[in-house]
C-alpha positions as CSV (number, residue, x, y, z in Angstrom):
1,X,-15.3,-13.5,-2.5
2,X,-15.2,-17.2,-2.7
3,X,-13.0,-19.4,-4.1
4,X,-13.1,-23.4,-4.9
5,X,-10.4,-25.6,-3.8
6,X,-10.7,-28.6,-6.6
7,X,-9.1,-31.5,-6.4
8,X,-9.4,-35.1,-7.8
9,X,-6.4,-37.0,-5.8
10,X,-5.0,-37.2,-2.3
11,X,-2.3,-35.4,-2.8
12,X,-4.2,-32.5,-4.5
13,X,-6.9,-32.8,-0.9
14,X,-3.8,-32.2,1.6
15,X,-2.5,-29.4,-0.4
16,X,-6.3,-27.6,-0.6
17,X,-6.3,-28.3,3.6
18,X,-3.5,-26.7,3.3
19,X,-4.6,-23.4,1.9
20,X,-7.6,-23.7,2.6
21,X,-6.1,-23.1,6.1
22,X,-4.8,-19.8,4.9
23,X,-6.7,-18.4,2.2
24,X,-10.4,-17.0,3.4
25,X,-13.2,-17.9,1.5
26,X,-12.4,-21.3,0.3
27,X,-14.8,-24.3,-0.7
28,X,-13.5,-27.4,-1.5
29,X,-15.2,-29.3,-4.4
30,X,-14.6,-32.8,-5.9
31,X,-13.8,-32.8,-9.4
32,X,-16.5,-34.5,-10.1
33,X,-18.5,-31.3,-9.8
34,X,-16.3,-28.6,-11.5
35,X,-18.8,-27.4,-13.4
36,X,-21.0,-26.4,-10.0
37,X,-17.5,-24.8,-8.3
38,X,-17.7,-22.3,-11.6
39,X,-21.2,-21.4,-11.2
40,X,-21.0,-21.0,-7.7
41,X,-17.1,-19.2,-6.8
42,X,-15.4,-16.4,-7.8
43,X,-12.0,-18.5,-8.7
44,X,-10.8,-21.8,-9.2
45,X,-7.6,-23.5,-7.8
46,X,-8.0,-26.8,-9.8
47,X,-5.3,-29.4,-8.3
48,X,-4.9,-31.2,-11.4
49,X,-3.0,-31.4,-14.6
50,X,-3.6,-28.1,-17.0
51,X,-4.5,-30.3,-20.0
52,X,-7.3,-31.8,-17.2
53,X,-8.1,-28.3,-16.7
54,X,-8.6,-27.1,-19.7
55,X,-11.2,-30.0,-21.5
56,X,-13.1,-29.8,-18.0
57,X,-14.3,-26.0,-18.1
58,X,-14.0,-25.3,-21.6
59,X,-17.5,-26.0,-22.1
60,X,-18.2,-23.4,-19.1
61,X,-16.7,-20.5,-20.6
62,X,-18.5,-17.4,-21.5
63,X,-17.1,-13.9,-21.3
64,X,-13.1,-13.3,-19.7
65,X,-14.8,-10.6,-18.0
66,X,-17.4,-12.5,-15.4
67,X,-15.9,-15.8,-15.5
68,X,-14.4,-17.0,-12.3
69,X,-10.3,-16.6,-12.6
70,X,-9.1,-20.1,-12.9
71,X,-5.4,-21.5,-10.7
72,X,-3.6,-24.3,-11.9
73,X,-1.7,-26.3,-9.2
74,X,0.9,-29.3,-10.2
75,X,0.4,-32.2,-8.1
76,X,4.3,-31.9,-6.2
77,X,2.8,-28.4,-5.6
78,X,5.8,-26.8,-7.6
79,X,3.6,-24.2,-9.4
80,X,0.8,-22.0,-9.3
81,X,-0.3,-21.4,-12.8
82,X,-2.8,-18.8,-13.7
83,X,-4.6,-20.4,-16.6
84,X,-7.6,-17.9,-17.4
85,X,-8.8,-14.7,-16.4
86,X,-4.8,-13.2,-15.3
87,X,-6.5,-9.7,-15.1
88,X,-9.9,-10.3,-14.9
89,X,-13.0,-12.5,-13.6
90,X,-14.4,-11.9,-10.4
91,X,-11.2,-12.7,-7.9
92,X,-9.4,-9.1,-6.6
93,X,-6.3,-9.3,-8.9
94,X,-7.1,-12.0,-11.5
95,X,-5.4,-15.2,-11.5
96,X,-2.2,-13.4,-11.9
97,X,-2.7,-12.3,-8.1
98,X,-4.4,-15.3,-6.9
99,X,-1.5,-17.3,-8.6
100,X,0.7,-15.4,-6.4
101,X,-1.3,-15.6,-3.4
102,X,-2.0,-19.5,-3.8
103,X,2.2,-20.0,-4.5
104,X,2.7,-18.1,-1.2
105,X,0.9,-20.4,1.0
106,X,2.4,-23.4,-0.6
107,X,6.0,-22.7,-1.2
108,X,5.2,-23.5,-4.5
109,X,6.6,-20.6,-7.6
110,X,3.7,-18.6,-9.4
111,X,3.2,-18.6,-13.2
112,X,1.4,-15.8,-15.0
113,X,1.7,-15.5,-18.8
114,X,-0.1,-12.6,-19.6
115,X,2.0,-10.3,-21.6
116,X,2.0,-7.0,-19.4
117,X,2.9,-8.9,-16.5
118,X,5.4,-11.0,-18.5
119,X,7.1,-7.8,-19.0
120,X,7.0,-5.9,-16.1
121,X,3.9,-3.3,-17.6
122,X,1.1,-2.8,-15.1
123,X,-2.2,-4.1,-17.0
124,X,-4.4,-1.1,-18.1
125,X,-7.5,-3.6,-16.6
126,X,-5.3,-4.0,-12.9
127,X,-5.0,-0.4,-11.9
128,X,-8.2,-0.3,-9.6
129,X,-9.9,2.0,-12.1
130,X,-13.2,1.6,-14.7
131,X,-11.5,1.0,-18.0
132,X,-13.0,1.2,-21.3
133,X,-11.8,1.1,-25.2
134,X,-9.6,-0.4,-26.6
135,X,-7.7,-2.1,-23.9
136,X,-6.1,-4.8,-25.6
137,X,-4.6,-2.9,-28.8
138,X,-3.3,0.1,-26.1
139,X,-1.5,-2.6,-24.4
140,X,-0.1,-4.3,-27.4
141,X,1.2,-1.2,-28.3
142,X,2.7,0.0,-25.4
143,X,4.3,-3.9,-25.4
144,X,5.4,-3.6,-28.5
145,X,7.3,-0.2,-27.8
146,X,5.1,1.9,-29.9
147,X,4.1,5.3,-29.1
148,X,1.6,5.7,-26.7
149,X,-0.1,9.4,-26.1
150,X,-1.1,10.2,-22.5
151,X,-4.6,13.0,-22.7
152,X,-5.3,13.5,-18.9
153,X,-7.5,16.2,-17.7
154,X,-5.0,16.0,-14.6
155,X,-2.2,13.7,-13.0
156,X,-2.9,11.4,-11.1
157,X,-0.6,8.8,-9.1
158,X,-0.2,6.2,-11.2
159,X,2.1,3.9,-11.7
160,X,5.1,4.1,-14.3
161,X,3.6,3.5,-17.9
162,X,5.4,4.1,-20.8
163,X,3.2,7.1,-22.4
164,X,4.3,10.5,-23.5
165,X,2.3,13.6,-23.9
166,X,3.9,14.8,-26.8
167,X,3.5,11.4,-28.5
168,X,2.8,12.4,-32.3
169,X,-0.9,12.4,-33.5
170,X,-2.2,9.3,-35.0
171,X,-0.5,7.4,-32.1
172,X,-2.5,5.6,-29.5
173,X,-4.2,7.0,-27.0
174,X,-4.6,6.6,-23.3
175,X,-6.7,9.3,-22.2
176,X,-7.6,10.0,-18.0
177,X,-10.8,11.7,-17.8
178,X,-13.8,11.7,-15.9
179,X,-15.8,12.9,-18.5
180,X,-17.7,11.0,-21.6
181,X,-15.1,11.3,-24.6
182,X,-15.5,9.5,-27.9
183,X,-13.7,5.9,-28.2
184,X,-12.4,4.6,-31.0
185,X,-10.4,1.2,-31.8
186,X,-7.1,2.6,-30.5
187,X,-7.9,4.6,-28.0
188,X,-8.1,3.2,-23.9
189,X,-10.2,5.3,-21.1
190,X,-9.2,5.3,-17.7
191,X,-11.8,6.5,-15.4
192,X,-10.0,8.5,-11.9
193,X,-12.2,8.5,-9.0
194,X,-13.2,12.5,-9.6
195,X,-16.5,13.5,-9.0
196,X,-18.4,12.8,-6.4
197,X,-22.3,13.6,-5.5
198,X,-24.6,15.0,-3.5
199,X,-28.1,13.8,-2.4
200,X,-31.0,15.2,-0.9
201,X,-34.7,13.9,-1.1
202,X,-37.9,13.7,0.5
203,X,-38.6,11.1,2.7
204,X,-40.0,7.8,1.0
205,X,-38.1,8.6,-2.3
206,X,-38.0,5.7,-4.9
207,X,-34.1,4.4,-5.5
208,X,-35.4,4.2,-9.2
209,X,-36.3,7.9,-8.6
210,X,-32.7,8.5,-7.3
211,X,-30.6,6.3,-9.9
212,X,-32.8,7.7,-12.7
213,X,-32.0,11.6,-11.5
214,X,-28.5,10.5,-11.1
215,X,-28.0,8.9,-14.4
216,X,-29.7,11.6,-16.5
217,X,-28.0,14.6,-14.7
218,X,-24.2,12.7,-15.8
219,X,-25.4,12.1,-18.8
220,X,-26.4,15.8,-19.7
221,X,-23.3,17.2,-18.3
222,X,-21.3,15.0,-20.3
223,X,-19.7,12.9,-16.9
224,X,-18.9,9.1,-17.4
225,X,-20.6,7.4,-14.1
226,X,-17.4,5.3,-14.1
227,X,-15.7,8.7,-12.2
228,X,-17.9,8.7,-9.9
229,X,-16.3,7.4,-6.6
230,X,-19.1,8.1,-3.6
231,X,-22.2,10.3,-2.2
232,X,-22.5,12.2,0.3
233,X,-25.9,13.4,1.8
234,X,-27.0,15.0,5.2
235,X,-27.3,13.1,8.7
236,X,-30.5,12.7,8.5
237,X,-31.0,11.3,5.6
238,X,-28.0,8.3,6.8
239,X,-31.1,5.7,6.7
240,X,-32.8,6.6,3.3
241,X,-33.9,3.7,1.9
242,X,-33.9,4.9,-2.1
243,X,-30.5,6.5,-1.2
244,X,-29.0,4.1,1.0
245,X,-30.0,1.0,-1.3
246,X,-29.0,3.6,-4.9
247,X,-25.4,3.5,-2.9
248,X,-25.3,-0.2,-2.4
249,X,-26.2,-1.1,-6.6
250,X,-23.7,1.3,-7.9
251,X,-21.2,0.3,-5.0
252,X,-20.9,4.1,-3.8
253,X,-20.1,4.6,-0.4
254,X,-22.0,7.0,1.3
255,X,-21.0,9.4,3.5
256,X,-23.2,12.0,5.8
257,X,-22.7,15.1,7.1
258,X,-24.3,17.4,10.4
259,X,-26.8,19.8,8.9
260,X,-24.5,22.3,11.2
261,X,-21.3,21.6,9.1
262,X,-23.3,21.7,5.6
263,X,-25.2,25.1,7.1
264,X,-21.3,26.4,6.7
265,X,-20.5,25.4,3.2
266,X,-21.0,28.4,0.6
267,X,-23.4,27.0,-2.4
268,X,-24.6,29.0,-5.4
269,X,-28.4,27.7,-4.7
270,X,-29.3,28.2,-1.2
271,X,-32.9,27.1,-0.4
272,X,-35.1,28.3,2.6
273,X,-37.7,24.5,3.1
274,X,-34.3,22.2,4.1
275,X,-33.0,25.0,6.2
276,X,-36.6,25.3,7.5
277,X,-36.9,21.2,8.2
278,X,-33.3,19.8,8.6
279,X,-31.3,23.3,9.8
280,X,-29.0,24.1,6.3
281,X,-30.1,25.6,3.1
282,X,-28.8,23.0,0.9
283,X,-27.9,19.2,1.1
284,X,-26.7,18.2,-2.5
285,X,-24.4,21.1,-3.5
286,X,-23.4,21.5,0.0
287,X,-22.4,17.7,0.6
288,X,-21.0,17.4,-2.7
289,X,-18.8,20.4,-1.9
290,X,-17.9,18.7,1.3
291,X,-17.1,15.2,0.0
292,X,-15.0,16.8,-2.5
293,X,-12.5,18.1,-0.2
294,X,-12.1,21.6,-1.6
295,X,-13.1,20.6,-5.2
296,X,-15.6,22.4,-7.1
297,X,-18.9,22.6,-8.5
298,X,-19.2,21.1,-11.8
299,X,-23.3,20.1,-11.8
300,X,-25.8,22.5,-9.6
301,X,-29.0,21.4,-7.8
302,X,-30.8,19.3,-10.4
303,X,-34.3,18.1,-9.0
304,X,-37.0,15.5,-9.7
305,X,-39.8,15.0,-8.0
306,X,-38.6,14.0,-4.7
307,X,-35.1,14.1,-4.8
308,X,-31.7,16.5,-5.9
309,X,-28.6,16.0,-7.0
310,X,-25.2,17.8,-7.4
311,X,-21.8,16.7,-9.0
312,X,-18.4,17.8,-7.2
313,X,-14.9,17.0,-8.7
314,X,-12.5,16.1,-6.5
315,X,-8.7,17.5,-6.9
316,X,-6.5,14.8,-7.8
317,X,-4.2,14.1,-5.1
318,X,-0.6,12.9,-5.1
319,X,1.0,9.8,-2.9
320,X,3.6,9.6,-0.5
321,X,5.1,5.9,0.5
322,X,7.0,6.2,3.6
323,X,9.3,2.8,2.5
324,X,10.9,1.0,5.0
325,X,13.3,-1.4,3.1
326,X,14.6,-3.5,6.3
327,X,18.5,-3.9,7.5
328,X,19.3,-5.1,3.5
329,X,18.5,-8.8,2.9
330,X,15.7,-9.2,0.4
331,X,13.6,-12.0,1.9
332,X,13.4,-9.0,5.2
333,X,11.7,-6.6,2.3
334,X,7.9,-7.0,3.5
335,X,5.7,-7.6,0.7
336,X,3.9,-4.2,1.1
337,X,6.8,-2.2,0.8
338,X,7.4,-4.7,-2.5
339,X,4.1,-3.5,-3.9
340,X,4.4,0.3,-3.2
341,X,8.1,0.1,-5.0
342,X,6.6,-0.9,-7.6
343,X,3.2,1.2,-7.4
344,X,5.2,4.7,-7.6
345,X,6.4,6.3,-10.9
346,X,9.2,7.9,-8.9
347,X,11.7,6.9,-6.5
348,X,13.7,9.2,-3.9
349,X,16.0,7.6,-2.1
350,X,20.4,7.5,-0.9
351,X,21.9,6.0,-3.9
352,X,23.5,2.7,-1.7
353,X,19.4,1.8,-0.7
354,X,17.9,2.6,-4.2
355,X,20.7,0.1,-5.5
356,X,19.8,-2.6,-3.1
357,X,16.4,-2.5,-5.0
358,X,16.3,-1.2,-8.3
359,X,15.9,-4.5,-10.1
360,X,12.3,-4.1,-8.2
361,X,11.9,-0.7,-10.1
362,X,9.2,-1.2,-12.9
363,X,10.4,0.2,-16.5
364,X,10.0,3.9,-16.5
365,X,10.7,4.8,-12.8
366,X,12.3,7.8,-12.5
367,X,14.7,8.0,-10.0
368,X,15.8,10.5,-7.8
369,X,19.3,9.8,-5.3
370,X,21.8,11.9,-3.6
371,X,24.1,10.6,-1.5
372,X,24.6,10.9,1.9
373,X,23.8,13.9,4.2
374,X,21.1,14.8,2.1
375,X,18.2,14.2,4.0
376,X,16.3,17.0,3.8
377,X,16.8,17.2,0.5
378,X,15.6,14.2,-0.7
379,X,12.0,14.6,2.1
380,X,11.9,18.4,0.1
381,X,12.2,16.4,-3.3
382,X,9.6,13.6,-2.2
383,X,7.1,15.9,-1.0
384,X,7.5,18.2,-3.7
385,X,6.5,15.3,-6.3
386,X,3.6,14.3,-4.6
387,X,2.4,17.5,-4.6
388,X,2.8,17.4,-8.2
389,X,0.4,14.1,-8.8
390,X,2.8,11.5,-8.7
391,X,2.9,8.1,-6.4
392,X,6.0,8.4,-4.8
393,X,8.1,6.0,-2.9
394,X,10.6,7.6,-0.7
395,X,13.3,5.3,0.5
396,X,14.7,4.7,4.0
397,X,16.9,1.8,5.7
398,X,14.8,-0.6,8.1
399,X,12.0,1.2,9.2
400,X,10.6,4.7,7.6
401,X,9.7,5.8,10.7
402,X,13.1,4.8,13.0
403,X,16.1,7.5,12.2
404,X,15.3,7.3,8.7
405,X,12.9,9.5,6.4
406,X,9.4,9.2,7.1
407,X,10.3,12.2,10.2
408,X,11.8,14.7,7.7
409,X,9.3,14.1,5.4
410,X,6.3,14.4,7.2
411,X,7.6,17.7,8.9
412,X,6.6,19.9,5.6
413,X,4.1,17.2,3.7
414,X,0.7,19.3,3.9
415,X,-2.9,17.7,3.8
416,X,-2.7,17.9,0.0
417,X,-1.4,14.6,-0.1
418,X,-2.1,11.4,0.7
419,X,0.7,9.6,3.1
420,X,1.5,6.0,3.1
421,X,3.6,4.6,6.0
422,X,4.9,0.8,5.2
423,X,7.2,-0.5,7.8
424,X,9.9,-1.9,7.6
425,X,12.3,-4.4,10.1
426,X,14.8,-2.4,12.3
427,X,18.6,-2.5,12.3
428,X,17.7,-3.6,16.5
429,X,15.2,-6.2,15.3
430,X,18.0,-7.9,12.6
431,X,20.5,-7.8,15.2
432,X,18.2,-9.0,18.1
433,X,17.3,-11.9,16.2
434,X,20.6,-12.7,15.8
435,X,21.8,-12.6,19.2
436,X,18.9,-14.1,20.7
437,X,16.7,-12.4,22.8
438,X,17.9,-9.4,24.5
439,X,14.8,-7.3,23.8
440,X,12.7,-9.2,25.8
441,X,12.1,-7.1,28.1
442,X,11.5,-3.3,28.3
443,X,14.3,-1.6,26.1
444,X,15.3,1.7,24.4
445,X,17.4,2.6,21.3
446,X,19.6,5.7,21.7
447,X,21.7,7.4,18.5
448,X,25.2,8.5,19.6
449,X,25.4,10.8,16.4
450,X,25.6,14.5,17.6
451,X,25.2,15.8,14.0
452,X,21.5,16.6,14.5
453,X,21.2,16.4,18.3
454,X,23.5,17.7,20.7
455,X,25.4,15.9,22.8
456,X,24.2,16.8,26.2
457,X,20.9,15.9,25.2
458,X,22.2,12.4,24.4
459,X,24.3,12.0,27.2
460,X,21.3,12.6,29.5
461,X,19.3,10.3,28.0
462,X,21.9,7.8,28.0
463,X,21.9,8.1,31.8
464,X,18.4,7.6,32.0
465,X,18.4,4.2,30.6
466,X,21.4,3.6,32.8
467,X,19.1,4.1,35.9
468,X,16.0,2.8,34.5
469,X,18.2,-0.4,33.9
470,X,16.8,-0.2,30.4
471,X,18.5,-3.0,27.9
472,X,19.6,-0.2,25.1
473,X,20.7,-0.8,21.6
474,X,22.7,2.1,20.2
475,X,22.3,3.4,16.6
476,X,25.3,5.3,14.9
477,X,27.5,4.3,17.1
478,X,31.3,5.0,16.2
479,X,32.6,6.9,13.1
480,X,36.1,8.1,11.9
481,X,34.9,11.4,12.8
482,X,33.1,10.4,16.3
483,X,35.2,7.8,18.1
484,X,34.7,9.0,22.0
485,X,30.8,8.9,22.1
486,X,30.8,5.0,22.2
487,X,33.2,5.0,25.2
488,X,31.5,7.5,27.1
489,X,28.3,6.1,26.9
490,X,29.7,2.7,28.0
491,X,31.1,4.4,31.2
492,X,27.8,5.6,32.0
493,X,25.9,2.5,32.3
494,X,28.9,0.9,33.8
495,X,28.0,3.3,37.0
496,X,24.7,1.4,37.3
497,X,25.4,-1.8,35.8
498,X,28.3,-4.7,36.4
499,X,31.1,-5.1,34.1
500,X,29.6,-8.6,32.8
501,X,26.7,-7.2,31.8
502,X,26.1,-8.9,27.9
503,X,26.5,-7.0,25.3
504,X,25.8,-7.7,21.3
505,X,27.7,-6.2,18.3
506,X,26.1,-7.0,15.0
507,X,27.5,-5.4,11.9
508,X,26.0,-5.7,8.7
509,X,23.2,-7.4,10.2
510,X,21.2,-10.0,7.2
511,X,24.1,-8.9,4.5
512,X,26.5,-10.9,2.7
513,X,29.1,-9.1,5.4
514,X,27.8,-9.6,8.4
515,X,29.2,-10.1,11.5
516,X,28.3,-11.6,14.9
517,X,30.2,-10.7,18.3
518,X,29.2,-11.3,21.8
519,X,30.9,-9.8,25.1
520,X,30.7,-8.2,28.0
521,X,30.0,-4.4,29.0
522,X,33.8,-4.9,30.7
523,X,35.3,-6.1,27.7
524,X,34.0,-4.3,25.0
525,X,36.8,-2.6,22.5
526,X,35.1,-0.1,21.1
527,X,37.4,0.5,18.3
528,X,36.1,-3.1,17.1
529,X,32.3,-1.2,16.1
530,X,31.8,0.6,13.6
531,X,29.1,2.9,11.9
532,X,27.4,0.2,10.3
533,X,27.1,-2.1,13.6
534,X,24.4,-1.8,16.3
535,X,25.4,-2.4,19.8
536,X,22.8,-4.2,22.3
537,X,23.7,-4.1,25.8
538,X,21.8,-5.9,28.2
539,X,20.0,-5.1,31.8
540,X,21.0,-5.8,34.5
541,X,19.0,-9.3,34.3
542,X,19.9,-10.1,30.9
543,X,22.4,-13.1,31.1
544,X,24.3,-15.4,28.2
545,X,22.2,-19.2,27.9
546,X,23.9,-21.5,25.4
547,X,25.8,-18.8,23.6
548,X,22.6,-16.9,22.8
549,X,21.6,-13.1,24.6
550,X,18.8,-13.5,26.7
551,X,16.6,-11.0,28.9
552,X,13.8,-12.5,30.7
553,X,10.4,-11.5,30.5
554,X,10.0,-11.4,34.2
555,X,12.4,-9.2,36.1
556,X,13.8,-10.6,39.2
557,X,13.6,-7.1,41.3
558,X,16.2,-6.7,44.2
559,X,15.3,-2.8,45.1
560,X,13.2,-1.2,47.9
């Protein structure tokens, strides 16, 4: 992918060094030759007036759908304006994406003005998938809060749209199916990544041989090629030129198998010569098989003169986010967990984090909260989903993956399902940061919550870091219900550590509430934390410089 920086004044040259520093694939191009920047790039950020913009590549344009996506940058670098090809051209994501991208490197606010992204509705044309039909009147519907009918040979996880099977006939349709359906003016195909092929063929085969096999054999089944999301073939076969270069026009990956696993896979047409010459009795139905992940058969063995074929299609299958939302404030929200909140149709999540996000929520999310102690429940309820077809985001404070949900979850999600883990920043990162640096060395985070382990378990552990002279943030550590775990804990590590020891309490750390205190493993009050603090207390060689928490990176060691 490759994208022109274009720019006519100095102001609009430091601002393309600028991204051009950031942004791969970038060319810079004098304004002077715009018109060679379009034939040559995939995009266009033009640093120059829109009105400039728009005289200089009129003449150029041709079709929205292989034009280069065209960026609009004011010269104070206040705005990123995507001025043509929002969902399309050659760019991944438009210039609604690269608007964003281009703002992100240059503090500058994007501007996208095409009407699904206006409103919040993912664009039929941005889901990743082959589209065809009526794309534009589907969407104007669906804008326009019409009723839209959803026909899908099976769910798959997409994102919230508003479509309703039991939408009335005579309504629009948006139909999901791999196979070749007739299209009419109001009516929008989606194409899911379904069926996938096998390939065998004699050594030497022609790719025109292979693509012509291919192509028929869809075609009399009734299959759109648009479904079809990769090959696979035997070892052996990993350097076939007519397959391997078939692959690379159609943009199919291609996978291979060991004759020895496809010898195992049961096929309807079984066929002494491969066995005899490559050790399993079939390539195409047994690699399709394979690829498909416990799909099934649709197309048997079709042959030409020097190559087969079989179709596979692949069971759709559900997706699990893992969200990590960070210790509250929204500029800690990493941007991937932004775009898998607003990827999944449903939400599960504790109702206090699904509030601190919802405005994030895309129209149509269904939501589903409990309160607290419901763990379990809501991991049941997330997987459960998935399993179902949907893209699901389940929520967790901080980090998925540190005492929050991603454990419960992925102790019953089976391999049904595809898992996403997005992390997140910990409550000990947000309160390190604030302190200074008392994680600079080796460190350990211990919950004093005994409601899911016991306490002997934590109290040994707590000793451990007291003789390892571990620096030791403490999760959950005092509640109206558990008021002498703190205490105990701190008497432990005062048996291997002096009373000045520094210790951090940060409460509400990056919310609107929170609160800063530093003192000393002597003079802690313990009644002053809370269950919504972390407590960071220090080695042995962390030490106080300027006010700030500080363990050094080298330890000063004074034992045997």
């Amino acid at each position: 992918m490759s994208i022109a920086l274009v720019t006519a004044t100095a102001a609009g040259a430091r601002a393309a060094e600028r991204l051009a520093s950031v942004l791969p694939g970038t060319r810079t191009y004098d304004v002077r030759d715009v018109a060679t920047a379009f034939a040559e790039c995939d995009a266009l950020v033009c640093f120059l007036a829109t009105g400039a913009t728009v005289r200089l590549l009129a003449p150029l344009l041709a079709d929205k759908a292989t034009d280069p996506a065209v960026v609009v940058v004011d010269e104070g670098r206040r705005f990123a304006v995507a001025l043509l090809g929002g969902h399309s051209g050659r760019v991944d994501g438009g210039a609604n994406g690269l608007a964003t991208r281009v703002a992100d490197a240059l503090g500058a606010t994007p501007v996208v003005t095409t009407a699904t992204d206006a409103t919040d509705l993912p664009g039929l044309d941005t889901l990743g998938w082959p589209v065809e039909g009526a794309v534009a009147a589907v969407s104007r519907a669906m804008l326009d809060g019409e009723a839209v009918r959803l026909e899908a040979d099976a769910r798959w996880p997409l994102p919230p749209l508003p479509v309703d099977e039991a939408a009335p006939a005579g309504a629009p349709v948006l139909r999901v199916t791999d196979r070749v359906v007739p299209v009419d003016e109001r009516t929008v195909v989606l194409r899911p990544p379904s069926l996938v092929l096998g390939i065998g063929a004699s050594r030497g085969v022609p790719v025109e041989e292979v693509l012509d096999l291919v192509d028929r054999t869809l075609a009399a089944a009734g299959l759109a090629p648009g479904s079809v999301a990769g090959v696979g073939s035997v070892d052996e076969k990993a350097d076939e030129a007519g397959i391997v270069e078939a692959c690379a026009r159609r943009g199919w990956p291609l996978t291979t198998f060991p004759a020895a696993v496809l010898a195992d896979v049961p096929v309807p047409n079984p066929s002494e010569e491969p066995r005899k010459v490559l050790g399993t009795p079939s390539v195409a139905e047994a690699s399709a098989l394979s690829l498909s992940g416990g799909g099934e058969l649709v197309v048997e063995k079709t042959k030409s003169a020097a190559a087969t074929v079989a179709v596979a299609r692949r069971r759709p299958r559900g997706r699990l986010a893992l969200v990590g939302l960070g210790p509250g404030a929204r500029d800690l929200l990493t941007p991937r967990a932004r775009e898998e909140l607003r990827r999944a149709s449903v939400w599960v999540g504790l109702d206090q984090y699904v509030a601190q996000v919802r405005d994030l929520a895309r129209p149509g999310t269904r939501m589903l909260i409990t309160g607290l102690g419901k763990e379990e429940e809501r991991a049941h309820s997330a997987v459960a989903e998935a399993e179902k077809g949907y893209a699901v985001a389940l929520l967790g404070s901080g980090d998925a993956g540190v005492y929050a949900m991603a454990s419960p979850a992925l102790e019953v999600a089976g391999t049904d399902i595809d898992v996403v883990g997005v992390p997140g920043v910990t409550a000990a990162l947000a309160a390190s940061s604030l302190l200074g640096a008392p994680l600079g060395h080796d460190h350990a985070s211990i919950s004093l919550s005994d409601l899911h382990t016991p306490w002997p378990a934590i109290e040994a552990r707590v000793r451990a870091v007291a003789e390892a002279d571990l620096v030791v943030t403490f999760y959950n550590p005092r509640s109206r219900g558990r008021d002498w775990q703190l205490p105990k804990a701190l008497s432990m590590l005062l048996e291997h550590r002096p009373s000045t020891t520094p210790v951090g309490i940060v409460t509400d750390a990056s919310r609107p509430s929170e609160h800063v205190l530093l003192t000393t493993l002597g003079a802690l009050d313990p009644t002053s934390v809370t269950m919504f603090a972390c407590v960071v207390v220090g080695s042995s060689q962390s030490t106080v410089v300027a006010g700030r928490m500080v363990t050094p990176r080298g330890y000063r060691w004074s034992g045997p």
